[in-house]
KOLSE-281627 format. One record per residue: residue number from 1; residue in three letters; chain; x, y, z of N, C-alpha, C, CB in turn. Coordinates in nm, 3 decimals, decimal comma. Glycine has a CB too. Example, Ala and Ser with C-alpha at 12.3 -4.5 7.8 and 13.67 -1.06 7.14 Angstrom:
BEGIN
r num:1; residuo:ALA; cadena:A; n_east:1,319; n_north:-0,569; n_up:0,780; ca_east:1,230; ca_north:-0,450; ca_up:0,780; c_east:1,320; c_north:-0,330; c_up:0,780; cb_east:1,131; cb_north:-0,447; cb_up:0,905 $
r num:2; residuo:SER; cadena:A; n_east:1,285; n_north:-0,225; n_up:0,708; ca_east:1,367; ca_north:-0,106; ca_up:0,714; c_east:1,290; c_north:0,003; c_up:0,787; cb_east:1,408; cb_north:-0,060; cb_up:0,572 $
REM end
This chain:
BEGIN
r num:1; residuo:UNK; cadena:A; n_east:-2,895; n_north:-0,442; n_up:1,874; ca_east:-2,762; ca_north:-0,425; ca_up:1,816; c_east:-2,726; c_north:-0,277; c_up:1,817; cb_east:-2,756; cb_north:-0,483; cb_up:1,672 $
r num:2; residuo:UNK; cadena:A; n_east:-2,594; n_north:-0,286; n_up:1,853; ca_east:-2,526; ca_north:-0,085; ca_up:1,852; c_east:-2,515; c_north:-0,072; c_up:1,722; cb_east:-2,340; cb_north:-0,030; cb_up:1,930 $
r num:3; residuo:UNK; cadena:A; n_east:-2,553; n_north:0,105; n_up:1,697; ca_east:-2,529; ca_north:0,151; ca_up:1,564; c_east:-2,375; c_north:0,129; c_up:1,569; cb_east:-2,584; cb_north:0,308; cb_up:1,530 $
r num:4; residuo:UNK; cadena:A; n_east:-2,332; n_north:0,053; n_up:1,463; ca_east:-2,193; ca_north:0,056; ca_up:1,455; c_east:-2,140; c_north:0,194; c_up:1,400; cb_east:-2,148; cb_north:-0,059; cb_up:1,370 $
r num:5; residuo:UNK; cadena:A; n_east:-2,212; n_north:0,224; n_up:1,310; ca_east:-2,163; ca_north:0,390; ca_up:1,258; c_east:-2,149; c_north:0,518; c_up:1,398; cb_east:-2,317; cb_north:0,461; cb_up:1,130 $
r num:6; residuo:UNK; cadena:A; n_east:-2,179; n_north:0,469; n_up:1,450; ca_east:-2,132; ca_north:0,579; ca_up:1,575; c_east:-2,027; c_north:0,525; c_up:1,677; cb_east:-2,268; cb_north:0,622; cb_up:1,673 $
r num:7; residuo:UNK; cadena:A; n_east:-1,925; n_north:0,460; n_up:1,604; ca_east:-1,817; ca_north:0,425; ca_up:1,641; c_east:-1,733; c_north:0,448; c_up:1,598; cb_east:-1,805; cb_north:0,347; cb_up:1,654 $
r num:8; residuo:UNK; cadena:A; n_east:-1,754; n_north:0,543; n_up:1,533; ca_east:-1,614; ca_north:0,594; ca_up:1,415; c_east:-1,468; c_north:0,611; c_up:1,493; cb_east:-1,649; cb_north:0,780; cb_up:1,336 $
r num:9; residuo:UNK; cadena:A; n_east:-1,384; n_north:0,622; n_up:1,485; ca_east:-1,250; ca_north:0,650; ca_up:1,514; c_east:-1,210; c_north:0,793; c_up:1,510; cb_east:-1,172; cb_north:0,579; cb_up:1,427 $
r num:10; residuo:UNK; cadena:A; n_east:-1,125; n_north:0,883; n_up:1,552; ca_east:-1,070; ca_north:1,021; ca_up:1,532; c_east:-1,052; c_north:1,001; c_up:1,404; cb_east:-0,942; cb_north:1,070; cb_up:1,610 $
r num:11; residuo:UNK; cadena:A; n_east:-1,008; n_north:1,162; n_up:1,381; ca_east:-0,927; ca_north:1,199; ca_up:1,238; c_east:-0,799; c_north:1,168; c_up:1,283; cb_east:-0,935; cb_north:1,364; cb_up:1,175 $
r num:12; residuo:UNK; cadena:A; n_east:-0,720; n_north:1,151; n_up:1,344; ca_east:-0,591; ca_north:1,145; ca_up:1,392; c_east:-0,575; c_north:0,962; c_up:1,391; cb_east:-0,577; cb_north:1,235; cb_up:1,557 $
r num:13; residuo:UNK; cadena:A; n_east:-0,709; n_north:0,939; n_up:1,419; ca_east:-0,644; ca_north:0,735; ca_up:1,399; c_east:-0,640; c_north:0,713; c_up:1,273; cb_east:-0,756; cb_north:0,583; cb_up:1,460 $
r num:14; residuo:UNK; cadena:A; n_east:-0,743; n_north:0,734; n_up:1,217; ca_east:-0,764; ca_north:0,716; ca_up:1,078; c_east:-0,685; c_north:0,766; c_up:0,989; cb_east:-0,868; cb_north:0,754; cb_up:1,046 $
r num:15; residuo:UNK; cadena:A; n_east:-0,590; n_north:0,931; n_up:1,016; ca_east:-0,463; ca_north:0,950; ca_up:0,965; c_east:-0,415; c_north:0,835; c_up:0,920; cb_east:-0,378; cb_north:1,003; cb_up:1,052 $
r num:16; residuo:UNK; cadena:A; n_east:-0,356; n_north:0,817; n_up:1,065; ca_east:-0,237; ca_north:0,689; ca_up:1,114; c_east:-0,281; c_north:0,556; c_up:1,024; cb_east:-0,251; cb_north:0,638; cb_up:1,314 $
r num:17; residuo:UNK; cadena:A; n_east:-0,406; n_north:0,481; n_up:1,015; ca_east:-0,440; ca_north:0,379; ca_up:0,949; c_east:-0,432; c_north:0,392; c_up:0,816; cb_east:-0,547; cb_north:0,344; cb_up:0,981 $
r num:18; residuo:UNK; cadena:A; n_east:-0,472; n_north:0,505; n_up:0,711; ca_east:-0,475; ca_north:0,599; ca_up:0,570; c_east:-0,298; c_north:0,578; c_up:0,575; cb_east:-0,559; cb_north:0,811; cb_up:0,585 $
r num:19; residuo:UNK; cadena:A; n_east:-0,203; n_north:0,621; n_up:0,649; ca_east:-0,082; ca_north:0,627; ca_up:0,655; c_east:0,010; c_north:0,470; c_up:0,645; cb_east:-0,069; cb_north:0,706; cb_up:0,778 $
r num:20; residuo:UNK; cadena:A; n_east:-0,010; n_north:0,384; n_up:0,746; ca_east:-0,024; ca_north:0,238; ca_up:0,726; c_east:-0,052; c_north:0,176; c_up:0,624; cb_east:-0,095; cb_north:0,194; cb_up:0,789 $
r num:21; residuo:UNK; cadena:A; n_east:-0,139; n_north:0,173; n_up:0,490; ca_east:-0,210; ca_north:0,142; ca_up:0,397; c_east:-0,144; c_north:0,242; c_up:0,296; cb_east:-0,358; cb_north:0,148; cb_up:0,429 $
r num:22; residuo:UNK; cadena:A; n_east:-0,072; n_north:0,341; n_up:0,323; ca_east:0,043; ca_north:0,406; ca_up:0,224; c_east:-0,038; c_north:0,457; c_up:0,113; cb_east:0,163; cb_north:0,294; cb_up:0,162 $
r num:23; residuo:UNK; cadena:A; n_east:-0,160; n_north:0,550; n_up:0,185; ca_east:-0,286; ca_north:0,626; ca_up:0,098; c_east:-0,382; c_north:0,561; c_up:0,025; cb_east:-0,240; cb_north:0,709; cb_up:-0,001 $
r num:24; residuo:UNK; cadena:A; n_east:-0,397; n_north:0,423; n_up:0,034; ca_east:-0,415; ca_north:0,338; ca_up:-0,111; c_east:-0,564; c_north:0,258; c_up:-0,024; cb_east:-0,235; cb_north:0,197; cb_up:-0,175 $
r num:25; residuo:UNK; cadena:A; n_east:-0,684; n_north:0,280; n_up:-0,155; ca_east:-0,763; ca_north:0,152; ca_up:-0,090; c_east:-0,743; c_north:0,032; c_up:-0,026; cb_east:-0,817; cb_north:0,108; cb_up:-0,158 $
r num:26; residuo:UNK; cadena:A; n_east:-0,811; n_north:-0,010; n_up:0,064; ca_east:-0,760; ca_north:-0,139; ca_up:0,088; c_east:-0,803; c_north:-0,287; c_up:0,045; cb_east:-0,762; cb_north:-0,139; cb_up:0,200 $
r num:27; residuo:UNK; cadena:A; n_east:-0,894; n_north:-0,237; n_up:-0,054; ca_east:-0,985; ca_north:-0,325; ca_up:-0,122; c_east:-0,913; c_north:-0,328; c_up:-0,297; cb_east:-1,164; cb_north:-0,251; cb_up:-0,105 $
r num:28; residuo:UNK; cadena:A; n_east:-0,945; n_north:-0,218; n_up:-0,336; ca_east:-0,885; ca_north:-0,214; ca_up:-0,474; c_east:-0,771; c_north:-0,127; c_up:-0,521; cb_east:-0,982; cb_north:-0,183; cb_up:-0,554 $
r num:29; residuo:UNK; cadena:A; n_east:-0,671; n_north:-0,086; n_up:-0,428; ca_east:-0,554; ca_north:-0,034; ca_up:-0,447; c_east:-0,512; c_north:0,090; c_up:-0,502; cb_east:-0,508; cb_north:-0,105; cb_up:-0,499 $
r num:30; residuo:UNK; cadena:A; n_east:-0,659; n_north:0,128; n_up:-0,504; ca_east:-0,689; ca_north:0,331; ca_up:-0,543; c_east:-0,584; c_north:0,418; c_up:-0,465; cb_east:-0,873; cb_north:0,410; cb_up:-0,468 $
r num:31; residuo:UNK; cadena:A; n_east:-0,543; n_north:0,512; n_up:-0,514; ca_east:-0,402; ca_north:0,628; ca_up:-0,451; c_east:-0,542; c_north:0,715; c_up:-0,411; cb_east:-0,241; cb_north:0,732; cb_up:-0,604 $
r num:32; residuo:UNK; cadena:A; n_east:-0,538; n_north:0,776; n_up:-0,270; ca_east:-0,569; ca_north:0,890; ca_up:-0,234; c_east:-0,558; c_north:1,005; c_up:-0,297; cb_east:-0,526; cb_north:0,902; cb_up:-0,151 $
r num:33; residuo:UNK; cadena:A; n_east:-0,648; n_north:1,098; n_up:-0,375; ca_east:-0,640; ca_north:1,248; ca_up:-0,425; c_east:-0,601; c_north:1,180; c_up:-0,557; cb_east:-0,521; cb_north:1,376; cb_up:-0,344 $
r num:34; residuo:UNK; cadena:A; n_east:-0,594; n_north:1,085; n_up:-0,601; ca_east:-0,589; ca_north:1,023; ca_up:-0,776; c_east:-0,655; c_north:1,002; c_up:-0,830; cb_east:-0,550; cb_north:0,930; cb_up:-0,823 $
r num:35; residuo:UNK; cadena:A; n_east:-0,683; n_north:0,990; n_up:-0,986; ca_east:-0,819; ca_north:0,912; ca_up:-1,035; c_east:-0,840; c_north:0,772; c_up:-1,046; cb_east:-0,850; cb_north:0,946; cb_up:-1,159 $
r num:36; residuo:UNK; cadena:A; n_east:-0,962; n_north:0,709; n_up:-0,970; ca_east:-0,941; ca_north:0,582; ca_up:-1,049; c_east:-0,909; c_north:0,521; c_up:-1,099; cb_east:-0,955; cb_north:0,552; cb_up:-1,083 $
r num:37; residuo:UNK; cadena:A; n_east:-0,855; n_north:0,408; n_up:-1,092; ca_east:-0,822; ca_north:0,349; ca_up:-1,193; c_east:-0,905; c_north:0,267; c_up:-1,290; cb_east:-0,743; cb_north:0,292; cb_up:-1,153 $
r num:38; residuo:UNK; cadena:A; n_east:-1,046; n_north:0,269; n_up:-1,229; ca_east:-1,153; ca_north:0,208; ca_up:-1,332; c_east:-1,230; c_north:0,333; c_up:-1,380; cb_east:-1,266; cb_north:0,089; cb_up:-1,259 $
r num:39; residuo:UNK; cadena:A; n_east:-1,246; n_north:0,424; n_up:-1,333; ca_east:-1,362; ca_north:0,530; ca_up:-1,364; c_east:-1,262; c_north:0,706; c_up:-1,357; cb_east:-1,519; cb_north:0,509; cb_up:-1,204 $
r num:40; residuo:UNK; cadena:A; n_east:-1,171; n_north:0,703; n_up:-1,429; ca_east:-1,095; ca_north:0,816; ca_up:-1,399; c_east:-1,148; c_north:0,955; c_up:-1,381; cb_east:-1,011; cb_north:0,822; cb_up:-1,489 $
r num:41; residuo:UNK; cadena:A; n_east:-1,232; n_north:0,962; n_up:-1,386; ca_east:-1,369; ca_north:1,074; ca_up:-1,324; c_east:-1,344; c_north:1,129; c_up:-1,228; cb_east:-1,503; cb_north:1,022; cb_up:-1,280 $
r num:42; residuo:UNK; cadena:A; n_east:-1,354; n_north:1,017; n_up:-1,169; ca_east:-1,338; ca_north:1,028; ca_up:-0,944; c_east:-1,194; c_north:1,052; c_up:-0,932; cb_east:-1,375; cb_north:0,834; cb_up:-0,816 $
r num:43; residuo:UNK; cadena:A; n_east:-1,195; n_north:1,123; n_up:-0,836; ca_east:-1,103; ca_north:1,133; ca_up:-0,730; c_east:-1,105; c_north:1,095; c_up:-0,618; cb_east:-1,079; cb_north:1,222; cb_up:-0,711 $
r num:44; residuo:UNK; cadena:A; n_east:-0,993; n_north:0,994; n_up:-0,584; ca_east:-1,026; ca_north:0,950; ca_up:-0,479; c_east:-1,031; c_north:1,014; c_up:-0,333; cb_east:-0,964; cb_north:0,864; cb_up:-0,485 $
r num:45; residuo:UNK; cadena:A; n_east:-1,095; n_north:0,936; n_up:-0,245; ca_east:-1,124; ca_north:1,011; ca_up:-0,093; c_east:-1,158; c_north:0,877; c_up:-0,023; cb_east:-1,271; cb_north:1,143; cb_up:-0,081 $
r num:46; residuo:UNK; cadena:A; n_east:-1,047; n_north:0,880; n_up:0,069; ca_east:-1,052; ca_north:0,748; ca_up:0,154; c_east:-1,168; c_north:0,742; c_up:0,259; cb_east:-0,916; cb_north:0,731; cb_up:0,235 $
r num:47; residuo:UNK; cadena:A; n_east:-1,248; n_north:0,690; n_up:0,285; ca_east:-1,358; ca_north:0,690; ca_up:0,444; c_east:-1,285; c_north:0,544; c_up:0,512; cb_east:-1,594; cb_north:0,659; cb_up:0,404 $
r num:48; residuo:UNK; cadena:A; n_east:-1,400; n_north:0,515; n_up:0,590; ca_east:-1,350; ca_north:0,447; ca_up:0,747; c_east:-1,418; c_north:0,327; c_up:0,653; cb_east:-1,431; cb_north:0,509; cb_up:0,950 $
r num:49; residuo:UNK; cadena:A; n_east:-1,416; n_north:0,238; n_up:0,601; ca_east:-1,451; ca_north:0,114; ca_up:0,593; c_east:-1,411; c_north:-0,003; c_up:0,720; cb_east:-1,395; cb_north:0,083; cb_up:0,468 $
r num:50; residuo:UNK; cadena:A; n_east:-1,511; n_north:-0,142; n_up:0,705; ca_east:-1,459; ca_north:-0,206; ca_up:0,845; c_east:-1,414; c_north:-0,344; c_up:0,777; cb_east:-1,592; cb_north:-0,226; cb_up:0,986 $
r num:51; residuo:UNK; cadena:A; n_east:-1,333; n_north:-0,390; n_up:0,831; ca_east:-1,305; ca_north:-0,574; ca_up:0,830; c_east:-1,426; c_north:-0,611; c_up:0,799; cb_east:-1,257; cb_north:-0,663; cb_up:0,981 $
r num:52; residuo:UNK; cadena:A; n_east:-1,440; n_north:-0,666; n_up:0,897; ca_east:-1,576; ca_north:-0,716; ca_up:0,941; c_east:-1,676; c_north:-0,679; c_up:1,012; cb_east:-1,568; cb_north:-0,794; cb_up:0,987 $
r num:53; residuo:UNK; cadena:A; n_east:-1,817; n_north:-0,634; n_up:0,917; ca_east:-1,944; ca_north:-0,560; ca_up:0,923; c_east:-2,013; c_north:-0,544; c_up:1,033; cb_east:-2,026; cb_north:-0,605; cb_up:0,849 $
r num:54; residuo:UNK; cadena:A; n_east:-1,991; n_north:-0,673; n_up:1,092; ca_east:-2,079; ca_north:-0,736; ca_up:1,238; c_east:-1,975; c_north:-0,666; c_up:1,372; cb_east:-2,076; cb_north:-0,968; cb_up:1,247 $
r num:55; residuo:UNK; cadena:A; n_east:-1,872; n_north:-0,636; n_up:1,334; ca_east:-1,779; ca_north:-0,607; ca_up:1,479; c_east:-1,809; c_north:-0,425; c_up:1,446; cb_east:-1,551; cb_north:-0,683; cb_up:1,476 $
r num:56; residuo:UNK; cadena:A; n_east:-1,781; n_north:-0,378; n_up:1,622; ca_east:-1,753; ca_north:-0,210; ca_up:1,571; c_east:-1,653; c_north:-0,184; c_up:1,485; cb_east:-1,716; cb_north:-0,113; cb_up:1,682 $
r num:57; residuo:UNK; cadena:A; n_east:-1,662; n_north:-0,037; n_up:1,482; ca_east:-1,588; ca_north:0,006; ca_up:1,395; c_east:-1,447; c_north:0,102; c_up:1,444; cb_east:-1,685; cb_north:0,072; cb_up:1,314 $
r num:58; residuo:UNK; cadena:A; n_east:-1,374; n_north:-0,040; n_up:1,536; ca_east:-1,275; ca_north:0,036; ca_up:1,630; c_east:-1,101; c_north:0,048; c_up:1,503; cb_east:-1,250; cb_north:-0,096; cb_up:1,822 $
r num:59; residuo:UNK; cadena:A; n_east:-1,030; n_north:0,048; n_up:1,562; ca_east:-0,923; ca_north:0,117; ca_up:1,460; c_east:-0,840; c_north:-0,030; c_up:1,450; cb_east:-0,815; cb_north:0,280; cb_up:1,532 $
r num:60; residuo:UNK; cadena:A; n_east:-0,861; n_north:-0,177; n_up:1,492; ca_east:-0,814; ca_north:-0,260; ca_up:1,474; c_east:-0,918; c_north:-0,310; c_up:1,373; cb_east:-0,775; cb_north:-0,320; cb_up:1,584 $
r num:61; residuo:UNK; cadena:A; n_east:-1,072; n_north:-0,260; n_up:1,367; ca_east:-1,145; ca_north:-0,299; ca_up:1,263; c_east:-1,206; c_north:-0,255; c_up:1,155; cb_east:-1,205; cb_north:-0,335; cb_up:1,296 $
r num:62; residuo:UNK; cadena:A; n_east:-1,117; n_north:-0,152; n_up:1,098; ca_east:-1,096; ca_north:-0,022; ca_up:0,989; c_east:-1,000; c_north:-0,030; c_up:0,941; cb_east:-1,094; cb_north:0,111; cb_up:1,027 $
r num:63; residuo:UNK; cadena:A; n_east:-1,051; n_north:-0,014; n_up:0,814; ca_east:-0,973; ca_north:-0,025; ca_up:0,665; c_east:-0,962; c_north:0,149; c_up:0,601; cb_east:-1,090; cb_north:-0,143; cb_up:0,536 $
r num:64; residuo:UNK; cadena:A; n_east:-0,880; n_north:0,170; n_up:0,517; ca_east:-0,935; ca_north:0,306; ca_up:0,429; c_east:-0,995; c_north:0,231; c_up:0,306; cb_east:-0,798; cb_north:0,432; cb_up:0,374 $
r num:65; residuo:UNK; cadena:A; n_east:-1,131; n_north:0,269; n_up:0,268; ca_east:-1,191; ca_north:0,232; ca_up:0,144; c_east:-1,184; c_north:0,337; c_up:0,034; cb_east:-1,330; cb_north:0,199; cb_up:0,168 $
r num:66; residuo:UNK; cadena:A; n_east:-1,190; n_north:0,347; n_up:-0,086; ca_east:-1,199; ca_north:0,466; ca_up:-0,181; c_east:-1,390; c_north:0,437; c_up:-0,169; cb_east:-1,093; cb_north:0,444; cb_up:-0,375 $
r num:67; residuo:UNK; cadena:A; n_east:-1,475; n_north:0,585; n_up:-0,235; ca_east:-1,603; ca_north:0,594; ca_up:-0,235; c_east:-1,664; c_north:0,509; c_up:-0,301; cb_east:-1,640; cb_north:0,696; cb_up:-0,266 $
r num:68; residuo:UNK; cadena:A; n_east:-1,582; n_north:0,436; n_up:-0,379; ca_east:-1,645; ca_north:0,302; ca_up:-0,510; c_east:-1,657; c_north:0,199; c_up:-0,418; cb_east:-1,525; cb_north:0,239; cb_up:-0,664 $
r num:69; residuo:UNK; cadena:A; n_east:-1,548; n_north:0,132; n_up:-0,369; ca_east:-1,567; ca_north:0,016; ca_up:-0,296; c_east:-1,612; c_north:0,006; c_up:-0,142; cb_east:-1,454; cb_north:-0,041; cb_up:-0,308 $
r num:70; residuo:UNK; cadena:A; n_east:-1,622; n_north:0,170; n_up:-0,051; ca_east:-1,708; ca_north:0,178; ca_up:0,050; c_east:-1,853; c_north:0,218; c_up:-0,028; cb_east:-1,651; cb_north:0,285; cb_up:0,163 $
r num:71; residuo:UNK; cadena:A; n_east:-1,908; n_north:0,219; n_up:-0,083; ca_east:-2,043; ca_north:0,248; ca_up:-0,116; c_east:-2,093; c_north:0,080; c_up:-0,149; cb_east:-2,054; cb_north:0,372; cb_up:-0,259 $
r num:72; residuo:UNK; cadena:A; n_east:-1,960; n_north:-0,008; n_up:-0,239; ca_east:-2,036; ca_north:-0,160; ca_up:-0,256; c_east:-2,034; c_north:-0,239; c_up:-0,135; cb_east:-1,965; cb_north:-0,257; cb_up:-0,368 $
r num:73; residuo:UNK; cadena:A; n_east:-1,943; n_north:-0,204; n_up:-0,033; ca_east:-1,961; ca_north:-0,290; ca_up:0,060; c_east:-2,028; c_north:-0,243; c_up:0,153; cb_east:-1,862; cb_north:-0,338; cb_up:0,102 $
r num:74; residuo:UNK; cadena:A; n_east:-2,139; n_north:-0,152; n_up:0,186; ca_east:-2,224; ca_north:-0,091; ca_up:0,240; c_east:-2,403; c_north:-0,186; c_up:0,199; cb_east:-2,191; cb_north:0,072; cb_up:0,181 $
REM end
């Protein structure tokens, strides 16, 4: 099996997808550069989360996650 993590996407797709998703997790609806809304501590910071785990991690199969809900679905 391919490391899927070495399929990442540009900074420039992932813009565009972060932009699409209108800054906001796509799991639990976190604002980019905001606090939490469960743990107001954090600030959020979007990474490359995927759809689905088993496929790469091309820009039709990337989400923006906040660090809470890409760390649980990891």
């Amino acid at each position: 099996m391919a490391d899927i993590k070495s399929h990442c996407i540009s900074d420039e797709e992932f813009e565009k997808i972060k932009k699409e998703h209108k800054y906001r997790c796509a799991i639990c609806g976190s604002v980019q550069g905001q606090p939490h809304f469960l743990r107001t501590n954090i600030i959020i910071e979007l990474h490359q989360g995927c759809k689905d785990p088993k496929k790469d991690m091309t820009a039709d199969n990337i989400i923006p996650q906040c660090q809470i809900c890409h760390r649980w679905s990891n």
